[in-house]
VOGU-3710 file (C-alpha; in Angstrom, 3 decimals, decimal comma):
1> xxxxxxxxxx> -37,340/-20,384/-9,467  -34,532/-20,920/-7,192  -32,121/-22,129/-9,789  -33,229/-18,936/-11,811  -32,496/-16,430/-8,525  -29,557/-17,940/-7,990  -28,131/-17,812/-11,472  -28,743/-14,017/-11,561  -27,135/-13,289/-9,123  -24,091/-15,175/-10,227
11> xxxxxxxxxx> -24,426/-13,751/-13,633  -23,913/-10,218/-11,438  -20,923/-10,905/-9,689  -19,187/-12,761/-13,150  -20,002/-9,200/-14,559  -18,282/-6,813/-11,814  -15,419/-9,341/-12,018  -14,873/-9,346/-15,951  -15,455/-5,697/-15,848  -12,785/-5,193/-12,884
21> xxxxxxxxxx> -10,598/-7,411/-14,907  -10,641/-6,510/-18,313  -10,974/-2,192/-17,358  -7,953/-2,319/-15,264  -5,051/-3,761/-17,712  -6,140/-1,656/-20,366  -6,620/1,506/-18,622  -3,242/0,951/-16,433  -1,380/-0,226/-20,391  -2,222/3,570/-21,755
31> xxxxxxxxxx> -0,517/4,870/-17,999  -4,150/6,284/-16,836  -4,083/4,333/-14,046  -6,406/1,739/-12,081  -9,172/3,771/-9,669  -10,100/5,473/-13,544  -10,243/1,811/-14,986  -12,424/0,860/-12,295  -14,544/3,974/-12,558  -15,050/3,306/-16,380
41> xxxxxxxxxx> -15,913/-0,073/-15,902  -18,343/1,072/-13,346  -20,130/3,437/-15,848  -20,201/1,265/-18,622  -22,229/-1,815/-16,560  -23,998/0,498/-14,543  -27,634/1,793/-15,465  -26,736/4,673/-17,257  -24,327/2,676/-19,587  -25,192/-1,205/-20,696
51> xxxxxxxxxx> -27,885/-1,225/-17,861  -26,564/-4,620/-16,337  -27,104/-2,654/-12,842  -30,333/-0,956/-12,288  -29,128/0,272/-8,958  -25,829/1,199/-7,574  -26,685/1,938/-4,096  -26,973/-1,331/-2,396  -23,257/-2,061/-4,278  -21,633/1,362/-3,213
61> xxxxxxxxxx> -22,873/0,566/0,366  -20,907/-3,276/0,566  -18,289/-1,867/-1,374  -17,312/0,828/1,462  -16,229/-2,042/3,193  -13,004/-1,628/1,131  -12,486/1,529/2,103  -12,767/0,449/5,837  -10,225/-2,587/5,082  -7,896/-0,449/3,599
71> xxxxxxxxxx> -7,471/2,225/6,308  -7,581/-1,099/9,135  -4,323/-2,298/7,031  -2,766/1,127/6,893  -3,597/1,218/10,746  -1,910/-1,956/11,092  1,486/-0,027/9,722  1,090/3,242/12,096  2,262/2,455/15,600  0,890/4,225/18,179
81> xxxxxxxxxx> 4,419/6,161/18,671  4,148/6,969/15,314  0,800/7,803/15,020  1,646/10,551/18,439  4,905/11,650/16,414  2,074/12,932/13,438  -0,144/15,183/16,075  0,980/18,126/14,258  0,347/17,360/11,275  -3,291/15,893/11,709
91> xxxxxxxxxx> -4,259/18,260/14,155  -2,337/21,492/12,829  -1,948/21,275/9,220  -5,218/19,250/8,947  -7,279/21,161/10,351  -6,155/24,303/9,066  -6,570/23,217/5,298  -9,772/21,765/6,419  -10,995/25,163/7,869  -9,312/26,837/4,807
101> xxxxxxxxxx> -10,596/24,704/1,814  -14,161/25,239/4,047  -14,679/28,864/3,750  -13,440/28,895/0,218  -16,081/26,122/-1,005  -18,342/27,768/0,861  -17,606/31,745/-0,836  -17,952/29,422/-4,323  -21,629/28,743/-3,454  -22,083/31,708/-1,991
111> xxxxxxxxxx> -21,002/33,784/-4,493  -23,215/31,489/-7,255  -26,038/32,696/-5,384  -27,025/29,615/-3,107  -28,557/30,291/0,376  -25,073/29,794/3,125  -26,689/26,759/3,837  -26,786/24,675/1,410  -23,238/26,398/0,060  -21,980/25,356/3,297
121> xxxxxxxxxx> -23,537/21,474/3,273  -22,122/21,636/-0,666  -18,811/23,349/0,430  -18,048/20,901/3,054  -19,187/18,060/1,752  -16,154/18,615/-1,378  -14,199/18,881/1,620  -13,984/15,466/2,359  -11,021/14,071/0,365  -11,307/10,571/-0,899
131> xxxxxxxxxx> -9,784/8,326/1,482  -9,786/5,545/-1,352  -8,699/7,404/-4,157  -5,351/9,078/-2,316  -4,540/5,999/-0,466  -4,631/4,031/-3,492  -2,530/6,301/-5,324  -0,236/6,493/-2,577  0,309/3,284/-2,444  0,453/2,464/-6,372
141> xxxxxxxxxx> 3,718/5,301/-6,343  4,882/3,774/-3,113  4,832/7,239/-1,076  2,896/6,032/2,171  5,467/5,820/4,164  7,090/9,165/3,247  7,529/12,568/4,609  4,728/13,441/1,922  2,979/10,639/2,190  2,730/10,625/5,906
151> xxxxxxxxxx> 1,498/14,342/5,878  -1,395/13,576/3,344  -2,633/10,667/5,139  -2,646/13,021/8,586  -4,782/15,298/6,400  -7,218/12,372/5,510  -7,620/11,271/9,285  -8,644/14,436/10,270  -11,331/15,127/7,651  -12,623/11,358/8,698
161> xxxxxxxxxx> -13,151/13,145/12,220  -14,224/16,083/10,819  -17,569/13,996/9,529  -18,727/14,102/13,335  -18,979/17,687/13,802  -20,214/18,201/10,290  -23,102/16,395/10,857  -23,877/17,883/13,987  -23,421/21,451/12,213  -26,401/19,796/9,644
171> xxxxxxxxxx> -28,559/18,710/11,907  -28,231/22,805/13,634  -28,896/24,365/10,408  -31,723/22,454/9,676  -35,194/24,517/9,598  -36,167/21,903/12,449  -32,357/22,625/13,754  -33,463/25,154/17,194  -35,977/21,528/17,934  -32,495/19,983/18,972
181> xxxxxxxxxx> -31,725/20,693/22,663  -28,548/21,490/23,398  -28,234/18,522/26,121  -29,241/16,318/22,429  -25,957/17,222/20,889  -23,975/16,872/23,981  -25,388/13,376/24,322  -24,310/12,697/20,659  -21,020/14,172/21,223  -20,494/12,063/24,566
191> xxxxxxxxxx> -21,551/8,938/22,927  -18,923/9,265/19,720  -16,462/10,231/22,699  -17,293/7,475/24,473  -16,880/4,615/21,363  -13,416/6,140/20,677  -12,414/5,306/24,840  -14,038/1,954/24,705  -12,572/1,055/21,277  -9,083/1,934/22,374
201> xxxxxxxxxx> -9,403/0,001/25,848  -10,897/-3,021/24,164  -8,023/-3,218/21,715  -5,453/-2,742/24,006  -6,673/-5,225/26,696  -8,907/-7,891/25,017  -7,889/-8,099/21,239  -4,320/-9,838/21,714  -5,797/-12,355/24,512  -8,458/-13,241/22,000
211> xxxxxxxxxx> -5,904/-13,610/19,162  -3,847/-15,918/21,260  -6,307/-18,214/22,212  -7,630/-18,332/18,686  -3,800/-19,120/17,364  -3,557/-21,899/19,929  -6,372/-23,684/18,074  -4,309/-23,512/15,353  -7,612/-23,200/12,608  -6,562/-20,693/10,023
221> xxxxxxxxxx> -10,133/-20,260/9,264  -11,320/-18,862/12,406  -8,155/-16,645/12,558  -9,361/-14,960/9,025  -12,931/-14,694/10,845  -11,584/-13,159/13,762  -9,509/-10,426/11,747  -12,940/-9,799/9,634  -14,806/-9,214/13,035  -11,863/-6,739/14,612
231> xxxxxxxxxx> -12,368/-5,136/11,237  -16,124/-4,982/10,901  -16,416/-4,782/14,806  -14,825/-1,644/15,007  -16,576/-0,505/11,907  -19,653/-1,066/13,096  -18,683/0,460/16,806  -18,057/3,538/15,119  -21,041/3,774/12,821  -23,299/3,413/15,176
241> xxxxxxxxxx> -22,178/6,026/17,551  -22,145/8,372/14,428  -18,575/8,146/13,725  -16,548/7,109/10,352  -16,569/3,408/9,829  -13,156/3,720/8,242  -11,985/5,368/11,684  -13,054/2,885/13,606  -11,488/0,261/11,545  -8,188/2,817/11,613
251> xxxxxxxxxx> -7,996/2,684/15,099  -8,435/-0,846/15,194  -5,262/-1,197/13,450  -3,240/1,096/15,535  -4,097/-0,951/18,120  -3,206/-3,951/17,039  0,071/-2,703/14,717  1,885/-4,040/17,949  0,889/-7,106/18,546  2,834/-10,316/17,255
261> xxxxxxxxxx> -0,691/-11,168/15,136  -0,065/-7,900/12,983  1,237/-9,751/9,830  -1,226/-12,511/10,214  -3,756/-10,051/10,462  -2,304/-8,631/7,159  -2,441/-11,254/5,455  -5,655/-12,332/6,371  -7,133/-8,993/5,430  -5,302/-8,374/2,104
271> xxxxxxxxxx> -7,125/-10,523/-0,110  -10,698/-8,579/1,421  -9,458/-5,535/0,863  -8,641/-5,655/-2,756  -11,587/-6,989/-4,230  -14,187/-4,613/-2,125  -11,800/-1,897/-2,928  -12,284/-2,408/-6,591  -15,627/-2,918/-6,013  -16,114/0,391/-4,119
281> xxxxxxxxxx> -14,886/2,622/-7,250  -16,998/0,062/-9,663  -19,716/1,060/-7,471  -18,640/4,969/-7,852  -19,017/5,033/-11,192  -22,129/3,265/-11,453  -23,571/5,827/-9,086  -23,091/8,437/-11,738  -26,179/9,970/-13,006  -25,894/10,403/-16,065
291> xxxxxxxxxx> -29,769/12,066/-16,483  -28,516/14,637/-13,712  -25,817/15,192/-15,507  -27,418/16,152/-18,793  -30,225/18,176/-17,406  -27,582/20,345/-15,677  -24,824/19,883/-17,684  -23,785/24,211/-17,115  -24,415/23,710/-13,711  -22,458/20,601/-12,949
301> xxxxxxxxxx> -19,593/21,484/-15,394  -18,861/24,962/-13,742  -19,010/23,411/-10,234  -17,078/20,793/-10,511  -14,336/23,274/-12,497  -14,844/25,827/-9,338  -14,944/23,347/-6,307  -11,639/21,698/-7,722  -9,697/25,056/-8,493  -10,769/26,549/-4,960
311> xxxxxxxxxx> -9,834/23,450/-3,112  -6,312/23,139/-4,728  -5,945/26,786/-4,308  -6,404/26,211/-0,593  -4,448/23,591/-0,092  -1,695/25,204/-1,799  -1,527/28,521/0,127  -1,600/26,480/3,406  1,035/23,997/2,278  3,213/27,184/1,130
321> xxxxxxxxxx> 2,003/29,094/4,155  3,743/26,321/6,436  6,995/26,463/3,999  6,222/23,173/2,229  8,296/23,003/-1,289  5,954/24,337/-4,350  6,853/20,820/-5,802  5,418/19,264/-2,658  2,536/21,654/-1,969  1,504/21,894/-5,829
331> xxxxxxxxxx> 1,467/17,771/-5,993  -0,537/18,014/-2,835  -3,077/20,139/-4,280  -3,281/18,174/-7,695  -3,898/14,751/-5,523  -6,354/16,137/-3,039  -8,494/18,307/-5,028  -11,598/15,785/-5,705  -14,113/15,738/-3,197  -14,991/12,015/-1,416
341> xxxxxxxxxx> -17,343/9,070/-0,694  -17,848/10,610/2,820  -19,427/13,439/0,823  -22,382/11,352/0,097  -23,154/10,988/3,531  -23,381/14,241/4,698  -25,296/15,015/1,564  -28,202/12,624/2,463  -28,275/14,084/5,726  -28,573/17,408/4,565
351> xxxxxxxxxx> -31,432/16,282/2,044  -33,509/13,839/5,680  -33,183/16,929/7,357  -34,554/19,801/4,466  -31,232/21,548/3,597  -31,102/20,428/0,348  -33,828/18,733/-1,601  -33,190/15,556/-3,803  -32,116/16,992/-7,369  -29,378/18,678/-5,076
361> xxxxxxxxxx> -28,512/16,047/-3,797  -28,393/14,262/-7,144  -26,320/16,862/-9,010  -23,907/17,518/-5,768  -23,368/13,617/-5,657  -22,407/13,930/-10,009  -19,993/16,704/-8,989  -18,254/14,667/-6,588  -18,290/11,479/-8,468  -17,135/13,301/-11,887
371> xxxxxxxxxx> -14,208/15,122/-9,867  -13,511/11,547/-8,534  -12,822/10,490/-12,047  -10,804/13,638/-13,395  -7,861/13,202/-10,441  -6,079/10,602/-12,437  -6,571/12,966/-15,350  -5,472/15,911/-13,386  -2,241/14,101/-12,178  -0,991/12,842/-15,561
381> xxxxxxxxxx> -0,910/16,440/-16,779  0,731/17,412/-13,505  3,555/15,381/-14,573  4,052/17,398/-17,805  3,513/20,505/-15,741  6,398/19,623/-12,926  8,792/17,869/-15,291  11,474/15,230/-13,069  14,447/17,357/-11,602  16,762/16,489/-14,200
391> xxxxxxxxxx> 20,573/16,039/-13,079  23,538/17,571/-14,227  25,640/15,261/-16,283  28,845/17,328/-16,333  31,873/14,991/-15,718  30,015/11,775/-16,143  29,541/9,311/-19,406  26,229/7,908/-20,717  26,535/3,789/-20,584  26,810/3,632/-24,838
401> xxxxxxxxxx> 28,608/0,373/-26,714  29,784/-1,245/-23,444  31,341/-4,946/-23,983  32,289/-6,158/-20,355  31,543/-9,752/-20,114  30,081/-8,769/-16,561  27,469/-5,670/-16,476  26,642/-4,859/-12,749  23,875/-2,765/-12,427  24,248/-0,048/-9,263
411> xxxxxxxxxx> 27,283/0,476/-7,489  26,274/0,933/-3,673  27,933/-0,343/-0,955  26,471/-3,645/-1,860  27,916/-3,277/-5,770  31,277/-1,965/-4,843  32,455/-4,731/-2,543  30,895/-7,398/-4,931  33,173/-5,675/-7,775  36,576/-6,101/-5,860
421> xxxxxxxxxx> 36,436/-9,708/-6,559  35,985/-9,713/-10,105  38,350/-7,108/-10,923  41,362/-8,547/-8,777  40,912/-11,609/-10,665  40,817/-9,350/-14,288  37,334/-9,458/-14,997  36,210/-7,343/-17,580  33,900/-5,166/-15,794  31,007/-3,032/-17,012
431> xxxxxxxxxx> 29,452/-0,371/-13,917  26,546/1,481/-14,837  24,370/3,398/-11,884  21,292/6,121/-11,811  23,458/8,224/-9,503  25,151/10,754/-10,384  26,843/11,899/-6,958  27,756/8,684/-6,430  29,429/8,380/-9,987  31,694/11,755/-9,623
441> xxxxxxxxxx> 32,591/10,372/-5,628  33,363/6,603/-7,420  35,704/8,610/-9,732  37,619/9,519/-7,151  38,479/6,099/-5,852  39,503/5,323/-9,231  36,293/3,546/-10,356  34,996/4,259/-13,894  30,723/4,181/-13,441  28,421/5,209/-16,370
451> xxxxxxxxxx> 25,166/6,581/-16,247  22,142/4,373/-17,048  18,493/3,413/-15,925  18,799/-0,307/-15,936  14,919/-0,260/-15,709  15,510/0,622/-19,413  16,003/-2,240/-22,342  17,602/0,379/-24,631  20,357/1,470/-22,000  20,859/-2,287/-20,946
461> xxxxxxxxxx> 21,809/-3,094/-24,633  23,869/0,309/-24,802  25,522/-0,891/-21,052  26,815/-4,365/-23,368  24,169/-7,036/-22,198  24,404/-8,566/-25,431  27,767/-9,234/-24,883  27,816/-10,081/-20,997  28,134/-13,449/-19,674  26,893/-12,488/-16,275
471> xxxxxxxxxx> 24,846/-9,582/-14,829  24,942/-8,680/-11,660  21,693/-6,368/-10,204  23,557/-4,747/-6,943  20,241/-1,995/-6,991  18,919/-0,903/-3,732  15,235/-1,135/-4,397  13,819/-4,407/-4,642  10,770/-3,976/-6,675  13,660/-2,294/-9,078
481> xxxxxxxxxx> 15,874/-5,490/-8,515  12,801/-7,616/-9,883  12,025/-5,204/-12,694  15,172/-5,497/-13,958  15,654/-9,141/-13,319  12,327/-9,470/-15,821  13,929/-7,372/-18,514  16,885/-9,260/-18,472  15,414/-12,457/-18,502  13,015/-11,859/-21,377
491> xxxxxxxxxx> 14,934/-10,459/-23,510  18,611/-12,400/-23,140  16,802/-15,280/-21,179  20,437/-17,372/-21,145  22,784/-14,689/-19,438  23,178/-15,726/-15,833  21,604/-13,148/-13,761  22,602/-12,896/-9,881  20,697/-10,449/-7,639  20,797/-8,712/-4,221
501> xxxxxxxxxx> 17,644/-9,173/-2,308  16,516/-6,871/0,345  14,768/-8,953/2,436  13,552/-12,908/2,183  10,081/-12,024/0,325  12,173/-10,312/-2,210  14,139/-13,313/-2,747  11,116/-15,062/-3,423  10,269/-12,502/-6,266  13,812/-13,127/-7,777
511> xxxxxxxxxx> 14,170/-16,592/-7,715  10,378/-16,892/-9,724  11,528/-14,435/-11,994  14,455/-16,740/-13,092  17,417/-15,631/-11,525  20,268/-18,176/-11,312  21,631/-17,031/-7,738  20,708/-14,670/-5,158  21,813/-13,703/-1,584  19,581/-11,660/1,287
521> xxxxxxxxxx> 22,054/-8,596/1,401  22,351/-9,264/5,030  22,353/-12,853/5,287  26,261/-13,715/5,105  27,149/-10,431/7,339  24,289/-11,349/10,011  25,747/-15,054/9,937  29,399/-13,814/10,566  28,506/-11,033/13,213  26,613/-14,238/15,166
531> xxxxxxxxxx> 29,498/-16,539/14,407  31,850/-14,094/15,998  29,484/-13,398/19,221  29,749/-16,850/20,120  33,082/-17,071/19,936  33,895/-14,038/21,633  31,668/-16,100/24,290  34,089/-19,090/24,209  32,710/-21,495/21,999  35,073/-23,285/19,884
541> xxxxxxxxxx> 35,487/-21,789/16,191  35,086/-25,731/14,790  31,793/-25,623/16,580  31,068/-21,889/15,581  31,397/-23,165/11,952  29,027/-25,946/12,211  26,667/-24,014/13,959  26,524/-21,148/11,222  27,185/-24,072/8,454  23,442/-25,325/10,026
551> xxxxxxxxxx> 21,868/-22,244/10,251  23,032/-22,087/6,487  21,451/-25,548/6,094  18,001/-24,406/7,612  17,846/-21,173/5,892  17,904/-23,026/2,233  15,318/-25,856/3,971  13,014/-23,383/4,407  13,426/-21,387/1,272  12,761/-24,330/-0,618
561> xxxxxxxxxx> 9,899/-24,865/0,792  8,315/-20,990/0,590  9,519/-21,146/-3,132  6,747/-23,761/-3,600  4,334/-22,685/-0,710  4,142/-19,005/0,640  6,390/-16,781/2,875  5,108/-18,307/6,160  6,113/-22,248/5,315  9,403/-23,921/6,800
571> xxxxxxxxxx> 8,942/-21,815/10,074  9,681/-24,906/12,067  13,135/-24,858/10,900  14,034/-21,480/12,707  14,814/-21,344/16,415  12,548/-18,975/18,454  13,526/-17,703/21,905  9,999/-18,941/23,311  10,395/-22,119/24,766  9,399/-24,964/22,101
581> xxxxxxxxxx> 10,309/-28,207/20,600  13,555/-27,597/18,948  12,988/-28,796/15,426  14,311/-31,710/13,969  18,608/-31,034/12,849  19,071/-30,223/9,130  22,614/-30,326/9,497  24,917/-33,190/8,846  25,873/-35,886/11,666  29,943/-35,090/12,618
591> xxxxxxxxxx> 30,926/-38,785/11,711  29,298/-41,200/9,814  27,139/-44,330/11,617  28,836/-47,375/12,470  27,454/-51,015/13,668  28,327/-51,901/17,099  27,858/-55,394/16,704  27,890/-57,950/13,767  24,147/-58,378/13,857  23,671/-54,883/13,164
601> xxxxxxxxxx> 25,983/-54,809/10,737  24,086/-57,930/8,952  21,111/-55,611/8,692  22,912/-52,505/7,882  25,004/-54,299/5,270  27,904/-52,860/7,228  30,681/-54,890/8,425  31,016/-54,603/12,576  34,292/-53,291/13,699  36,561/-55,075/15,108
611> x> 37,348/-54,854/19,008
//
């Protein structure tokens, strides 16, 4: 019997993994994007598809812990000077859409003739973005860190505080509401209040002590446990003082996005998140009822169509209303229009307390879900409806039937001083770049750039790779440096490809994509600049050059060894400023070894000298 338990269960988690897996390379092939392969996958193995889950509730409550992962690690990258420089924007322009987007959900019910309520409880609850879904998106376009990015996730951390007072409005507008003394919701408010403070002072007085007694043991297993506890800690903390368990884990990685554990931390966390984030929207769209769904099909399909179209008409007019770009403010809308998993709670505390009964709560948890899976939809036809700014190509020529026998690819301030080289010896010399400012201000130095994507095979034939020797990738990006690195190598997989790397993890990438040489684009100038500091402070210049020839030596030590390890091997050949044994010398001795006497040089095979 326990061989037969135990083989279930495994046959369970070998079917949320294949579905994960085979889902998310097809759906991300056709461009519609991972969170809808997951959802899919979800509603095909759930019980309203194949029926390999009967119930998705027990899953969808684990899988939340991705969620709470996910916001930790994005805590992790918001300093707390950072965090202070966003005020504004969590406490002014989120809380204004939130307020906005409110009384417009709530008109929509309204005005379909639901009590104010439940249209409230519904209104609200659509409210509540989806923390995973925009993160994830975010992050898949690379946008977290910027202007936009920033001013989306501000929105997102104030609806997650927005669940406290939410709930406290349900449990008021209950028909057992007036029971609740007003020294009851005080209390309530107090203790949330009062996790926050102790949260904050635990973090910032106990959590790097702990990590650096843990670190001193040097087991890499209790380190992982003790970043799963801060995590789940925190979570937990914040749960049970009726706050967001993704806050809690938030603020745990503010707190810590300081301390010299953060990348450990990371790393430790990364793997975690992933999988329960994929499991989270597997869980999603097994929670879809599909029996809801049919019996109020009319119902379901106008709400969803309403909720979506009054929430991205709110978020809109505030955007525009605080002179955000209609690019900017129309993307915004498109991105945040789906109501979230923090919906779901304040929906089954609407339905414990008598606001809503539990077909309501079924069909306003299909509406959520079903406008969960449309935002993927909804931003592939955004594209198509804001078109890429497309840039004038007056002046400047396509890259078409180029034969240099050396293509570089972007012409920065990296690219340009690589060139001078080349062309002083009489290189032939092929320059194609995305940027067209830069082109017409190259023209005027007497350079001759064309205009090409080298993320594109057609333009790197039409740019002469066929006929290059060499190609040099002098881009700025490095996820672009790698893309193009794989293009080149797959389809001319002989050329010799050198590439700029932007930082040591990037050289990594490079190096196991096949390139045959590639340099840190502040390596050499960082060496020099150091060089030159010490002799400015009076150290000999033969001594300056075997110092920098060893920190050469050290560098490629360690390299070799992350090349067949991971990014945090060979750290014994770099030299801290914390007082520690100073690793063994990689450099070689100034003079050769010598016998001092002739029965050293009998075992040496070396003949003594003479005296």
């Amino acid at each position: 019997m326990a061989a037969e338990a135990s083989g279930s269960e495994l046959f369970y988690v070998v079917a949320l993994l294949a579905a994960g897996v085979i889902a998310v390379p097809i759906f991300k092939r056709i461009g519609l994007g991972s969170i809808l392969g997951y959802l899919t996958a979800g509603l095909v193995i759930g019980p309203f598809g194949l029926g390999v889950f009967s119930e998705s509730e027990a899953i969808l409550h684990i899988a939340e812990l991705g969620v709470v992962m996910f916001l930790f690690i994005i805590g992790l990258e918001m300093q707390p000077s950072r965090l202070w420089g966003l005020r504004r924007e969590i406490f002014g322009l989120g809380a204004l859409q939130v307020g906005v987007c409110a009384m417009l959900l709530t008109g929509v019910g309204w005005l379909g003739g639901f009590p104010v309520a439940q249209a409230f409880v519904a209104g609200a609850g659509f409210v509540l973005t989806s923390t995973a879904i925009v993160m994830q998106l975010l992050e898949e376009r690379g946008e977290i860190a910027l202007p936009k990015g920033q001013r989306m996730v501000s929105i997102l951390l104030l609806e997650d505080l927005a669940i406290v007072p939410l709930l406290a409005l349900v449990a008021f507008l209950a028909p057992s509401g007036a029971e609740t003394t007003l020294a009851g919701r005080l209390s309530e408010i107090a203790i949330g209040v009062g996790a926050i403070v102790a949260l904050i002072l635990a973090g910032r007085y106990l959590l790097n002590p702990l990590f650096r007694i843990l670190a001193d043991a040097h087991a890499r297993e209790v380190m992982t446990a003790a970043a799963l506890l801060v995590v789940l800690g925190s979570a937990l903390v914040m749960q049970s003082s009726g706050l967001s368990m993704a806050m809690g884990a938030f603020l745990a990685g503010v707190l810590l996005s300081e301390s010299t554990f953060r990348h450990q931390l990371e790393a430790d966390i990364e793997p975690f998140r992933g999988v329960l984030l994929g499991l989270f929207f597997l869980a999603v769209g097994m929670a879809l009822d599909l029996r809801v769904v049919a019996q109020n099909w009319q119902l379901v399909a106008v709400y969803v169509v309403a909720y979506m179209a009054a929430k991205a008409i709110g978020i809109y007019a505030v955007a525009r209303f605080l002179k955000t770009s209609h690019r900017e403010a129309l993307e915004r809308a498109v991105v945040m229009a789906q109501g979230g998993e923090f919906a779901f709670v304040l929906y089954s505390s609407a339905a414990a307390v008598g606001i809503i009964d539990a077909e309501a709560n079924a069909t306003l948890t299909a509406i959520i879900i079903i406008s969960m899976v449309l935002t993927p939809l909804a931003i592939i036809c955004l594209k198509y409806l804001i078109p890429r700014d497309e840039q004038s190509l007056e002046g400047v020529d396509v890259a078409d039937g180029l034969t240099g026998s050396v293509l570089i690819i972007g012409f920065g301030r990296f690219g340009q001083i690589a060139s001078q080289p080349l062309l002083l010896r009489g290189v032939d010399v092929s320059i194609i770049d995305n940027d067209v400012e830069m082109i017409q201000a190259a023209a005027d130095f007497g350079f001759k750039v064309y205009y090409g994507d080298g993320t594109r095979l057609d333009i790197l034939h039409a740019a002469g790779l066929g006929h290059a020797r060499a190609v040099l990738i002098c881009v700025d990006k490095a996820e672009t440096a790698i893309r193009i690195t794989e293009l080149v190598k797959a389809e001319f997989p002989l050329v010799t490809v050198m590439a700029r790397a932007y930082d040591r993890g990037t050289a990594l990438q490079l190096i196991h994509a096949g390139v045959e040489y590639q340099i840190r684009e502040t390596f050499e100038s960082a060496l020099v600049f150091g060089g030159s500091t010490l002799e400015a402070l009076g150290t000999d210049p033969e001594v300056v050059a075997e110092v920098v020839e060893d920190v050469r030596r050290r560098d490629a030590a360690r390299l070799e060894l992350q090349i067949t390890g991971d990014i945090r091997d060979g750290r014994n050949f770099m030299k801290g400023n914390i007082a520690t044994p100073v690793p063994a010398p990689v450099a070689q001795p100034r003079r050769p070894g010598q016998a001092l006497n002739e029965e050293t040089a009998g075992v040496l095979g070396k003949q003594a000298p003479a005296d």
